[in-house]
PyMOL Python script that loads the backbone (N, CA, C, O; Angstrom):
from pymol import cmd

cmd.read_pdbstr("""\
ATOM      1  N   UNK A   1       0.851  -1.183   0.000  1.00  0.00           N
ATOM      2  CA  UNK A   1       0.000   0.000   0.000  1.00  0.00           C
ATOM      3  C   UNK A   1       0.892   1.240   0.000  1.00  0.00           C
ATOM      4  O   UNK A   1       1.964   1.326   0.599  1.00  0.00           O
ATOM      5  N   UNK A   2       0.317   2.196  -0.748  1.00  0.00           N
ATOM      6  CA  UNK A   2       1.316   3.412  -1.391  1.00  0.00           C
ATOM      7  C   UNK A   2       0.732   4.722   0.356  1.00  0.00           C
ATOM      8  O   UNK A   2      -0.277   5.260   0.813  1.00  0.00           O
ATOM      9  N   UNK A   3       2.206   4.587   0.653  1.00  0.00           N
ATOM     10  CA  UNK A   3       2.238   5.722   2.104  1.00  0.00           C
ATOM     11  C   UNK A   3       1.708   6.961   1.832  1.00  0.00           C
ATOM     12  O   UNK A   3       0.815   7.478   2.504  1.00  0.00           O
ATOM     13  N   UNK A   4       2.304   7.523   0.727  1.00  0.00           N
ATOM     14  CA  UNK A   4       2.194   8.739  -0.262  1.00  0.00           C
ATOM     15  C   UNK A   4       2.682   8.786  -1.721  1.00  0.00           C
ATOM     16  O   UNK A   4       3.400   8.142  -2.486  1.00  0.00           O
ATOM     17  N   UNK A   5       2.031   9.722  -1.705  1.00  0.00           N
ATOM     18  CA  UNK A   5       1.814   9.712  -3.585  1.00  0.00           C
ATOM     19  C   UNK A   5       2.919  10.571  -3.881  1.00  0.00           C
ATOM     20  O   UNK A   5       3.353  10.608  -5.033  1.00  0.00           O
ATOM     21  N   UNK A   6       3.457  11.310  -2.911  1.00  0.00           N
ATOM     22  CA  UNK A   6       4.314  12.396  -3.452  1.00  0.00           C
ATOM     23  C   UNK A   6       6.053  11.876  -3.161  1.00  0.00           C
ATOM     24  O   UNK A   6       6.967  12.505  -3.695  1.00  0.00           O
ATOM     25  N   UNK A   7       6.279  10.872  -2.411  1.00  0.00           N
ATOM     26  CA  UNK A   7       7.563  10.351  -2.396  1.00  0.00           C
ATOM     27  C   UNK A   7       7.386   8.817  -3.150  1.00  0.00           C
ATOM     28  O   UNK A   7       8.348   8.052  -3.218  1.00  0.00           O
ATOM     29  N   UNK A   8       6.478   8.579  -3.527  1.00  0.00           N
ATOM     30  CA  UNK A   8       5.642   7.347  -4.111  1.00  0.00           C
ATOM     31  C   UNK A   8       6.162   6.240  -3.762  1.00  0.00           C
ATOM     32  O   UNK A   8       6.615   5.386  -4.524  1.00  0.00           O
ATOM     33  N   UNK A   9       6.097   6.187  -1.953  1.00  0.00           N
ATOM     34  CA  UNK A   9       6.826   4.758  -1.592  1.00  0.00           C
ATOM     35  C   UNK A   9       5.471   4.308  -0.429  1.00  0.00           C
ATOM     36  O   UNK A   9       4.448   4.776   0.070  1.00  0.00           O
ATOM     37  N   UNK A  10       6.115   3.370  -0.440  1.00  0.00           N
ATOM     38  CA  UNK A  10       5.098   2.264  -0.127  1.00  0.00           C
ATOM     39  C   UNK A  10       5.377   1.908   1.785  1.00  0.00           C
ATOM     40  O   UNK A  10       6.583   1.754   1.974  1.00  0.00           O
ATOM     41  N   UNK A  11       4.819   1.811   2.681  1.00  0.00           N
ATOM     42  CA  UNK A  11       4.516   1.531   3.884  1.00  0.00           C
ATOM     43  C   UNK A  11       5.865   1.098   4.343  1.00  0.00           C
ATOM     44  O   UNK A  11       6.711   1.550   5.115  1.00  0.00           O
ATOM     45  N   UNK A  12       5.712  -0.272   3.341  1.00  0.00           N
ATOM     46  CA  UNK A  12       7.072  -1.075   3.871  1.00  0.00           C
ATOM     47  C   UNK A  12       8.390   0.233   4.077  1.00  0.00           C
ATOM     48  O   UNK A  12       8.817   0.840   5.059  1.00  0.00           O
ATOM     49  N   UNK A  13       8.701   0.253   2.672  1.00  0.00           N
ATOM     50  CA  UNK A  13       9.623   1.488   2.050  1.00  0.00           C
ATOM     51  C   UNK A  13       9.233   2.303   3.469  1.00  0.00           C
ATOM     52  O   UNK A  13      10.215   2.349   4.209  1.00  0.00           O
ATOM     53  N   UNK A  14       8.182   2.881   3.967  1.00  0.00           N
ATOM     54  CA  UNK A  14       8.484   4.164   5.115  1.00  0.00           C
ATOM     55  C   UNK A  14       9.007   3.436   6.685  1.00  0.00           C
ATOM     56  O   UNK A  14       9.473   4.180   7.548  1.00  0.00           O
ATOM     57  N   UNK A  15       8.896   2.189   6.890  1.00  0.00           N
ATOM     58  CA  UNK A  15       9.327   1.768   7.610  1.00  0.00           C
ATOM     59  C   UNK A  15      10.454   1.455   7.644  1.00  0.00           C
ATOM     60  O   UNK A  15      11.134   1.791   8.614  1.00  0.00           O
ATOM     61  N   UNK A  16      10.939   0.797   6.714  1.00  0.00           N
ATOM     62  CA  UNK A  16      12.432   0.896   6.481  1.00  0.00           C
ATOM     63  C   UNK A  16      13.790   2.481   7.041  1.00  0.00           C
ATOM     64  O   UNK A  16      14.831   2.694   7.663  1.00  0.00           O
ATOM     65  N   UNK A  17      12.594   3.222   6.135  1.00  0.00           N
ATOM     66  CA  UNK A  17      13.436   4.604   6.325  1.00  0.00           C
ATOM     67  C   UNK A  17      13.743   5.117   7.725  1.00  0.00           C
ATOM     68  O   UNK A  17      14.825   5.538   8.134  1.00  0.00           O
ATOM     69  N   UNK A  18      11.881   4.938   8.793  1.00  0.00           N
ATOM     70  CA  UNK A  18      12.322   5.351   9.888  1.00  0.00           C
ATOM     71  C   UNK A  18      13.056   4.662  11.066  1.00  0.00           C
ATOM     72  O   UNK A  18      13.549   5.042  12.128  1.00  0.00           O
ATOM     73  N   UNK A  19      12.896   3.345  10.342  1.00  0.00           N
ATOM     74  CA  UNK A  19      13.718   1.922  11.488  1.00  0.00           C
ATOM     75  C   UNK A  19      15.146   2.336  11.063  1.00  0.00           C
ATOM     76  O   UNK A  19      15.913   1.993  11.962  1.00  0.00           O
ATOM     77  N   UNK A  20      15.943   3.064   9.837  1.00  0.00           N
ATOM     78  CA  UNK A  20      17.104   3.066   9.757  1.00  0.00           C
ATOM     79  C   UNK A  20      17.501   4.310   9.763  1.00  0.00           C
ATOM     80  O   UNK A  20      18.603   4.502   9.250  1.00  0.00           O
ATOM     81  N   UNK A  21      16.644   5.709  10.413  1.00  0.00           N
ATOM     82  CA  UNK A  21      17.260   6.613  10.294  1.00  0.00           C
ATOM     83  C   UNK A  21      16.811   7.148  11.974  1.00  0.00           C
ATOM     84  O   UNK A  21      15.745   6.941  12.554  1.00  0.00           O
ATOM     85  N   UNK A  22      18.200   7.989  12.542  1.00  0.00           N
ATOM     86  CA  UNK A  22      18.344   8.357  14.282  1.00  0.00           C
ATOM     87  C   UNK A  22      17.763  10.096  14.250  1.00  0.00           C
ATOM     88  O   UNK A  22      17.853  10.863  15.208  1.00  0.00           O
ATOM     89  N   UNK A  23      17.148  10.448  12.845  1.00  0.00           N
ATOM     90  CA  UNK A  23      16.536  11.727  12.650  1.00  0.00           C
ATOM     91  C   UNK A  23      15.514  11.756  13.291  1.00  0.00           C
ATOM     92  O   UNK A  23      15.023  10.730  13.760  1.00  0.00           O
ATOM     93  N   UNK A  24      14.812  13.338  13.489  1.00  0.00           N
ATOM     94  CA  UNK A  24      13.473  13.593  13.789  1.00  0.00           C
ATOM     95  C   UNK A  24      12.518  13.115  13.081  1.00  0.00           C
ATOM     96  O   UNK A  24      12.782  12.677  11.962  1.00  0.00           O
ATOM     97  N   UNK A  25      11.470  13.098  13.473  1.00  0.00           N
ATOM     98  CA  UNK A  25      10.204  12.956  12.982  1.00  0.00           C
ATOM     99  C   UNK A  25      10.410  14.006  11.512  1.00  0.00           C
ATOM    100  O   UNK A  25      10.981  13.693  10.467  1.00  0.00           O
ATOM    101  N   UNK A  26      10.067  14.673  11.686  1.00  0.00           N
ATOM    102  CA  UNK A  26      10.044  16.190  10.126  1.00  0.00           C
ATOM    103  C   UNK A  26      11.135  15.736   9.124  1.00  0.00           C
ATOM    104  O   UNK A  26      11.095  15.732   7.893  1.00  0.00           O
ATOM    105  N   UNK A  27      12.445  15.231  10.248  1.00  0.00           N
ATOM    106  CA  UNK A  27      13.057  15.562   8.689  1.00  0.00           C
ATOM    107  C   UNK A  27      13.049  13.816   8.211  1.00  0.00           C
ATOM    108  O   UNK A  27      13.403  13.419   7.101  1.00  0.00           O
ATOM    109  N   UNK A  28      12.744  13.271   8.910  1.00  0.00           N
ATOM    110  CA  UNK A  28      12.513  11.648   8.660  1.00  0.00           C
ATOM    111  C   UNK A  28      11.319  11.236   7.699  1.00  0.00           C
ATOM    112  O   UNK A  28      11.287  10.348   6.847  1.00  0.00           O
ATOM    113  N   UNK A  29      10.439  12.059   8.053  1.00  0.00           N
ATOM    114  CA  UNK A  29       9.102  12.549   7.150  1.00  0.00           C
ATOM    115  C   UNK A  29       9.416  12.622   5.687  1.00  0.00           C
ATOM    116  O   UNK A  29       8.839  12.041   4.768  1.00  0.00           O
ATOM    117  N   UNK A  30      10.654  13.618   5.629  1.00  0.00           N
ATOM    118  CA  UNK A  30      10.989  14.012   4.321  1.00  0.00           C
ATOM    119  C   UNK A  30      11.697  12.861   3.612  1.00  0.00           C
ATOM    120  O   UNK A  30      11.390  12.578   2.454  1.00  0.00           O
ATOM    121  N   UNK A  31      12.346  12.399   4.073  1.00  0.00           N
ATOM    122  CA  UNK A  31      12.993  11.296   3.172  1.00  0.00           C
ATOM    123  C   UNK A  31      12.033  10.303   2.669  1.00  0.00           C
ATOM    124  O   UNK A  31      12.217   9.314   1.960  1.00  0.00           O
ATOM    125  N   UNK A  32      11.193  10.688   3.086  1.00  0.00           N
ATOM    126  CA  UNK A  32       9.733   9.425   2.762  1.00  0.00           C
ATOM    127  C   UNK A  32       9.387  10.260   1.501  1.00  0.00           C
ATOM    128  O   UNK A  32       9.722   9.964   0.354  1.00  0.00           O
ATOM    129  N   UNK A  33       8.735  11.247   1.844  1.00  0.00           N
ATOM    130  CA  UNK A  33       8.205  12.339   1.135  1.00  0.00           C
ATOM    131  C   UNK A  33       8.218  13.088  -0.024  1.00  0.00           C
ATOM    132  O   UNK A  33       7.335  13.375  -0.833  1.00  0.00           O
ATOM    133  N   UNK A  34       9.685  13.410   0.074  1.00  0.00           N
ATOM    134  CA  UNK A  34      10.527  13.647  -0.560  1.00  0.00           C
ATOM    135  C   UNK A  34       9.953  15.325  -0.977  1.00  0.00           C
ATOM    136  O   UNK A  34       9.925  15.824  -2.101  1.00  0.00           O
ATOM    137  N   UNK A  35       9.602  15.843   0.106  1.00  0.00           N
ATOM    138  CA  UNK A  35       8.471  17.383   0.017  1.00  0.00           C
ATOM    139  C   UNK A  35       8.117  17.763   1.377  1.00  0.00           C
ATOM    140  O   UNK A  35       7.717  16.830   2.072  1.00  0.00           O
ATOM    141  N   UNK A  36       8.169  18.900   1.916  1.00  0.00           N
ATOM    142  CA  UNK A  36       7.377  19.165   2.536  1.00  0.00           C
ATOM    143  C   UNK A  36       6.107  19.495   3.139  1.00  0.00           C
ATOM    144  O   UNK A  36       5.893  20.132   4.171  1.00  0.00           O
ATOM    145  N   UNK A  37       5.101  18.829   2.133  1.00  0.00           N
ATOM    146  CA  UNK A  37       3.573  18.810   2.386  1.00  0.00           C
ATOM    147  C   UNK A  37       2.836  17.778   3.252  1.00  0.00           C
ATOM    148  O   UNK A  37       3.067  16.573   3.151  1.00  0.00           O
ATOM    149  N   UNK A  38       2.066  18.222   3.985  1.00  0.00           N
ATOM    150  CA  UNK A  38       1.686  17.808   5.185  1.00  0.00           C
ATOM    151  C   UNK A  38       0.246  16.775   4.833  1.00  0.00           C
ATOM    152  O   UNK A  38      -0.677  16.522   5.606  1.00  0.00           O
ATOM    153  N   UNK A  39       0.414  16.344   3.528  1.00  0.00           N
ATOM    154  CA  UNK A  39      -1.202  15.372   3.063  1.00  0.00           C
ATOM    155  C   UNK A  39      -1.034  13.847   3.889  1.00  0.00           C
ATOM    156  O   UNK A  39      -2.010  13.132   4.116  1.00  0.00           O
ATOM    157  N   UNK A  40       0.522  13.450   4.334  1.00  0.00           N
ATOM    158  CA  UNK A  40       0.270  11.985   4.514  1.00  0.00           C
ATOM    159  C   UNK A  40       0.664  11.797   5.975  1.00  0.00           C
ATOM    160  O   UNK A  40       0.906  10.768   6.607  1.00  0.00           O
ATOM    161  N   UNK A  41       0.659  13.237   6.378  1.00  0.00           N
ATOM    162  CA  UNK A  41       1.490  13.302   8.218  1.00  0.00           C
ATOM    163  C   UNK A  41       1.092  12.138   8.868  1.00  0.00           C
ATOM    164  O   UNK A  41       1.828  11.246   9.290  1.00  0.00           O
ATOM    165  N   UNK A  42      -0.601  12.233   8.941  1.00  0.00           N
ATOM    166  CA  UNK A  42      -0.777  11.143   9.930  1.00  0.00           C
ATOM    167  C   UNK A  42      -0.555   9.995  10.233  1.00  0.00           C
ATOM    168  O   UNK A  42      -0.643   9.560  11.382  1.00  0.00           O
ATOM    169  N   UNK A  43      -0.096   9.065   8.809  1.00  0.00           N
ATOM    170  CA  UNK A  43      -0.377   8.226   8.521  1.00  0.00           C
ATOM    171  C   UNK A  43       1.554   7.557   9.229  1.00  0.00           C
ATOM    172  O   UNK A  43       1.974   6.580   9.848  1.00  0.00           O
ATOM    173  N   UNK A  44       2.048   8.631   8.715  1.00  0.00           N
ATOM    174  CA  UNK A  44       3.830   8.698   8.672  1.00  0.00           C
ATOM    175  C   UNK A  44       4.240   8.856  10.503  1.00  0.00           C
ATOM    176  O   UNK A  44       5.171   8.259  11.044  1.00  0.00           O
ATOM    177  N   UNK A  45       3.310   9.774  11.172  1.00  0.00           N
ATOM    178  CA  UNK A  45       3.257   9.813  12.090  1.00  0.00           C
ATOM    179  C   UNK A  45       3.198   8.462  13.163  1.00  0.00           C
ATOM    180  O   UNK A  45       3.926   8.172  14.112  1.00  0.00           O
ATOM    181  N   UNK A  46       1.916   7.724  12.536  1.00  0.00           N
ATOM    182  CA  UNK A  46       2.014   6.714  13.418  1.00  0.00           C
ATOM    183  C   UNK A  46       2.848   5.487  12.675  1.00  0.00           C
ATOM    184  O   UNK A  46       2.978   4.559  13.473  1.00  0.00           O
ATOM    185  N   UNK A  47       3.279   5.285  11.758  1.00  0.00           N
ATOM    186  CA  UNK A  47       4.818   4.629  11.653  1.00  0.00           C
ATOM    187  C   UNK A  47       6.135   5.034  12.155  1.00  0.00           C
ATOM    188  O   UNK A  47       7.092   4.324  12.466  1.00  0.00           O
ATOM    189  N   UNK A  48       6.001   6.350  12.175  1.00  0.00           N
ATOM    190  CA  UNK A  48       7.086   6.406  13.363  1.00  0.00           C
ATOM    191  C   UNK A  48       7.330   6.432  14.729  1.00  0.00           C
ATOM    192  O   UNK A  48       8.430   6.399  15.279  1.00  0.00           O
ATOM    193  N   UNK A  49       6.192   6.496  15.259  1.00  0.00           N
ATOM    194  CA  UNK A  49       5.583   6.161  16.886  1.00  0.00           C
ATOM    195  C   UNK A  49       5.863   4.778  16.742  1.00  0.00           C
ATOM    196  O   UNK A  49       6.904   4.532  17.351  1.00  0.00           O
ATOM    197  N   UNK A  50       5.313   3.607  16.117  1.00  0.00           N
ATOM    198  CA  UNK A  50       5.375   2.177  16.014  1.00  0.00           C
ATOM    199  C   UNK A  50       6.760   2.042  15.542  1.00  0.00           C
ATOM    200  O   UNK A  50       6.841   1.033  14.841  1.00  0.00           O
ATOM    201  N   UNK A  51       7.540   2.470  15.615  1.00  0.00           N
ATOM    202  CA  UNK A  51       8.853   2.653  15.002  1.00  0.00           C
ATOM    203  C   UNK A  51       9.656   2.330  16.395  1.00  0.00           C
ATOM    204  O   UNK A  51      10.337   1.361  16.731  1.00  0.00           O
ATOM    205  N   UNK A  52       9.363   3.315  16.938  1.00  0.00           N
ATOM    206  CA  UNK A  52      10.068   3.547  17.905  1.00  0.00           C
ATOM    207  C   UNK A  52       9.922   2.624  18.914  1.00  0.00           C
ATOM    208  O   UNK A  52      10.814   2.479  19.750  1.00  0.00           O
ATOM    209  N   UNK A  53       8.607   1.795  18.945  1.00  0.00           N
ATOM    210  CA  UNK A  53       7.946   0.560  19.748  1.00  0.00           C
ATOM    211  C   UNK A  53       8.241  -0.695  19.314  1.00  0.00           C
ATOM    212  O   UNK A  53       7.800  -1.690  19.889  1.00  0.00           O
ATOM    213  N   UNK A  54       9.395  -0.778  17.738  1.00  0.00           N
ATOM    214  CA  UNK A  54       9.291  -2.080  17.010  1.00  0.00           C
ATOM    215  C   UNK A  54       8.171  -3.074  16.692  1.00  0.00           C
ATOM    216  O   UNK A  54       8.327  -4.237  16.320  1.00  0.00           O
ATOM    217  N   UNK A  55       6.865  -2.346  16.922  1.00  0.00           N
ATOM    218  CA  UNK A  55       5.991  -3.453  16.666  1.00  0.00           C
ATOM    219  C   UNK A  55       4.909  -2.285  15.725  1.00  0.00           C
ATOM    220  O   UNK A  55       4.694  -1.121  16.061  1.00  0.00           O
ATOM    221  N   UNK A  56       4.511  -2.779  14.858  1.00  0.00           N
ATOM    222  CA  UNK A  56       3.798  -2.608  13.771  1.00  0.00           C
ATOM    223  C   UNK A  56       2.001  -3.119  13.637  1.00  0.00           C
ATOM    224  O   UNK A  56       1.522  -4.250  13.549  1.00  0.00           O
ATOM    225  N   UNK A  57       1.356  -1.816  13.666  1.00  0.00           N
ATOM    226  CA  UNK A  57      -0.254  -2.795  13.359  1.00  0.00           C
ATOM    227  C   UNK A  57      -0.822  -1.997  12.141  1.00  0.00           C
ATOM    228  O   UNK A  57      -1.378  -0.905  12.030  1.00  0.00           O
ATOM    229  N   UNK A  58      -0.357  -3.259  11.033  1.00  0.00           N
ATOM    230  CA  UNK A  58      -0.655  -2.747   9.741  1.00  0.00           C
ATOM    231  C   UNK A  58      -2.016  -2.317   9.361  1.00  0.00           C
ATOM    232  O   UNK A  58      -2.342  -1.411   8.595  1.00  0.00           O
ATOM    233  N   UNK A  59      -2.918  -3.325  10.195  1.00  0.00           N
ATOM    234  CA  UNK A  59      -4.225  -2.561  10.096  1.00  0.00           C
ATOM    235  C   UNK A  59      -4.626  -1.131  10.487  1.00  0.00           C
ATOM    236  O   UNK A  59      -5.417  -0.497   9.788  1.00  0.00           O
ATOM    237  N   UNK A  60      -4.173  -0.708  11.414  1.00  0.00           N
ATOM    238  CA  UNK A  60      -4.132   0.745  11.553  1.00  0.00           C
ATOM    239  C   UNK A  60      -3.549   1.529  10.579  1.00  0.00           C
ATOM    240  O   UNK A  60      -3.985   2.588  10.127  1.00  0.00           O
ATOM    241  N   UNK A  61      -2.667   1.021  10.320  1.00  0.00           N
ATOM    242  CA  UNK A  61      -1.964   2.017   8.889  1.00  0.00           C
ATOM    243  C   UNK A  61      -2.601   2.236   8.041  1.00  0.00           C
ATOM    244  O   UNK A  61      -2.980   3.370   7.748  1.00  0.00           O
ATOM    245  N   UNK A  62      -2.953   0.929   7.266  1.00  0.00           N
ATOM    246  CA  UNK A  62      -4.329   1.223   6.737  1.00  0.00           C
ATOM    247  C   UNK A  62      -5.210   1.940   6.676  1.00  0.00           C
ATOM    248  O   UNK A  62      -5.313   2.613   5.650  1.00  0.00           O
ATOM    249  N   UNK A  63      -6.035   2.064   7.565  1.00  0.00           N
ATOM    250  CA  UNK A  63      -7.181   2.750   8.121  1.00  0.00           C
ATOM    251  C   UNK A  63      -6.732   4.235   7.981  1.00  0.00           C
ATOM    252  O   UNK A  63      -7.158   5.029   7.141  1.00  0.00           O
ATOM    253  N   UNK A  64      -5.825   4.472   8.920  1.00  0.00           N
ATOM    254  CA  UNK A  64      -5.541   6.202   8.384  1.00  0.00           C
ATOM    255  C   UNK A  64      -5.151   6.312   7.339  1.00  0.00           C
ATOM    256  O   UNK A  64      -5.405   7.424   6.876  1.00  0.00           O
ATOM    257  N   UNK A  65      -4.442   5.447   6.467  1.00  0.00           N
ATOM    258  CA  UNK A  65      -4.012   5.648   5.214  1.00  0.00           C
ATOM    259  C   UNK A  65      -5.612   5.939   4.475  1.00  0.00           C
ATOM    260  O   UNK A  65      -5.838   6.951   3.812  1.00  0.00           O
ATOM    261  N   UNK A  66      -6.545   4.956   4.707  1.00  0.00           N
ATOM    262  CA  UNK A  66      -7.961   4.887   3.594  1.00  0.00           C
ATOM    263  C   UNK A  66      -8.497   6.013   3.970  1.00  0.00           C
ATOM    264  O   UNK A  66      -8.746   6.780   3.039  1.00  0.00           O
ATOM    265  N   UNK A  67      -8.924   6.604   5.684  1.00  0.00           N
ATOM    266  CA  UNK A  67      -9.194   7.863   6.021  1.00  0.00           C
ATOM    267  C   UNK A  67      -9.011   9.178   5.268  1.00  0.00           C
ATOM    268  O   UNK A  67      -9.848  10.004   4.905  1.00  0.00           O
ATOM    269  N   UNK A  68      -7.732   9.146   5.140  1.00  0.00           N
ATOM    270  CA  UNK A  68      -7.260  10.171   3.801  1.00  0.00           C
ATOM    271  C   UNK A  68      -7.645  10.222   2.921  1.00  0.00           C
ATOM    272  O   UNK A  68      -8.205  11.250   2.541  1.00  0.00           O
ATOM    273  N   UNK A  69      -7.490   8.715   1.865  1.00  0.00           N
ATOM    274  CA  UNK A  69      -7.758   8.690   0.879  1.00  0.00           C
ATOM    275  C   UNK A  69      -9.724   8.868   0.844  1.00  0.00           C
ATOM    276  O   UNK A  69     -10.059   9.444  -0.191  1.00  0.00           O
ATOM    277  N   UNK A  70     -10.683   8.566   1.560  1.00  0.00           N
ATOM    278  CA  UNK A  70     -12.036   9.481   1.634  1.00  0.00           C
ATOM    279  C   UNK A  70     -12.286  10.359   2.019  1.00  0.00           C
ATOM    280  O   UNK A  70     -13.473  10.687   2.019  1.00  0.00           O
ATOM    281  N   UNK A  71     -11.459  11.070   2.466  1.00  0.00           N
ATOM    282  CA  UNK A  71     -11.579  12.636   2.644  1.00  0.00           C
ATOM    283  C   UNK A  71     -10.845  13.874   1.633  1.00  0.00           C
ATOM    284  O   UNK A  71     -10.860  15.101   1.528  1.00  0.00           O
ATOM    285  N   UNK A  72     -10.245  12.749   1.022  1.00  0.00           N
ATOM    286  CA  UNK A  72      -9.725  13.417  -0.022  1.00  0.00           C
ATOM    287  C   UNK A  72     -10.876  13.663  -1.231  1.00  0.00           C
ATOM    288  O   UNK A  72     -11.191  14.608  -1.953  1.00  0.00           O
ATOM    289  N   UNK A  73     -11.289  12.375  -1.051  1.00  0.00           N
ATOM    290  CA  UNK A  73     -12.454  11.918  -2.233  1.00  0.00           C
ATOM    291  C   UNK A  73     -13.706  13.016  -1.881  1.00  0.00           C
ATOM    292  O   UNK A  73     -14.027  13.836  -2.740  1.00  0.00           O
ATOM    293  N   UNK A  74     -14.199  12.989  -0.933  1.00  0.00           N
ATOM    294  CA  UNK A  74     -14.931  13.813  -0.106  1.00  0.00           C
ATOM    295  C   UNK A  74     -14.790  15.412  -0.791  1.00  0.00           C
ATOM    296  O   UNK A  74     -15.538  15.921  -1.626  1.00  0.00           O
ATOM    297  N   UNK A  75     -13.860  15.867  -0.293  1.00  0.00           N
ATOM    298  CA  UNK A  75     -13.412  17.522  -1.086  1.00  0.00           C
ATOM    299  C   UNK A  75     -13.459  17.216  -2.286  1.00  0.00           C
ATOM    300  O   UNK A  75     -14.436  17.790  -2.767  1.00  0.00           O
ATOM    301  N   UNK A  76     -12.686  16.337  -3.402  1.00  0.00           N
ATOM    302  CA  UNK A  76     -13.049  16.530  -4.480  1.00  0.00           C
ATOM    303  C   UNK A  76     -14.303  16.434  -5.071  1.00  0.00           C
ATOM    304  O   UNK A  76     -14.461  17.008  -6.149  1.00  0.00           O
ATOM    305  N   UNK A  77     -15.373  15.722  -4.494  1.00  0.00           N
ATOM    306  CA  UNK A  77     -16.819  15.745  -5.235  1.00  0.00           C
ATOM    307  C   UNK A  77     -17.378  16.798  -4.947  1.00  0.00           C
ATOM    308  O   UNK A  77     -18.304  17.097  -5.701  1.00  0.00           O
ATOM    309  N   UNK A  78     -17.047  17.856  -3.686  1.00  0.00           N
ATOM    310  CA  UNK A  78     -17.081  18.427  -3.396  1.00  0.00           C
ATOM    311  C   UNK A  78     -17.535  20.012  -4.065  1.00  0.00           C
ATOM    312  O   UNK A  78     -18.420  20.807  -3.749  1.00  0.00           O
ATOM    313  N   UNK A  79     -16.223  20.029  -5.381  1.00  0.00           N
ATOM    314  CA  UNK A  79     -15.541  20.647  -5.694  1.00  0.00           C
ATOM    315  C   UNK A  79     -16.120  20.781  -7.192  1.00  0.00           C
ATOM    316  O   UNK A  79     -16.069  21.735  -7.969  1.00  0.00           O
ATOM    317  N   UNK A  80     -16.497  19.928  -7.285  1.00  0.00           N
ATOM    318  CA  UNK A  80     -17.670  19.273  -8.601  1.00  0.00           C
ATOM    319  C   UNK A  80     -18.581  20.512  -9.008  1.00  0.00           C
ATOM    320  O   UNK A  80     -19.456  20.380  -9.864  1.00  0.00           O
TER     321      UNK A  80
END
""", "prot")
cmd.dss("prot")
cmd.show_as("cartoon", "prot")
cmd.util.cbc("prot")
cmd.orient("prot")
């Protein structure tokens, strides 16, 4: 499952990054990211909290990940 669209990496891929990098949150963000826009925080957020706990609940990732993605959907019909 795609973390964000704008560093176009994938969950695994953001876990990797924050299990192997001793950076902050923000700039750890960015290497995912590869931008400073704040569309996939939450999602990045709690992979790096579970990061820091070594244990992972992909179903939650999920969930805020899909959260986004219908609220995104949401504004755009919106917009219609």
């Amino acid at each position: 499952m795609e973390v964000c669209e704008c560093g176009e990496k994938s969950v695994a891929q953001a876990i990797e990054v924050f299990e192997n990098s001793s950076l902050p949150f923000k700039k750890s963000k960015k290497l995912v990211t590869e931008c400073n826009k704040s569309c996939c925080r939450g999602a990045l957020l709690k992979i790096h909290d579970m990061s820091l706990y070594g244990r992972y609940d992909y179903e939650e990732i999920a969930f805020v990940i899909e959260q986004r993605q219908e609220r995104l959907k949401r504004l755009n019909e919106g917009n219609e």
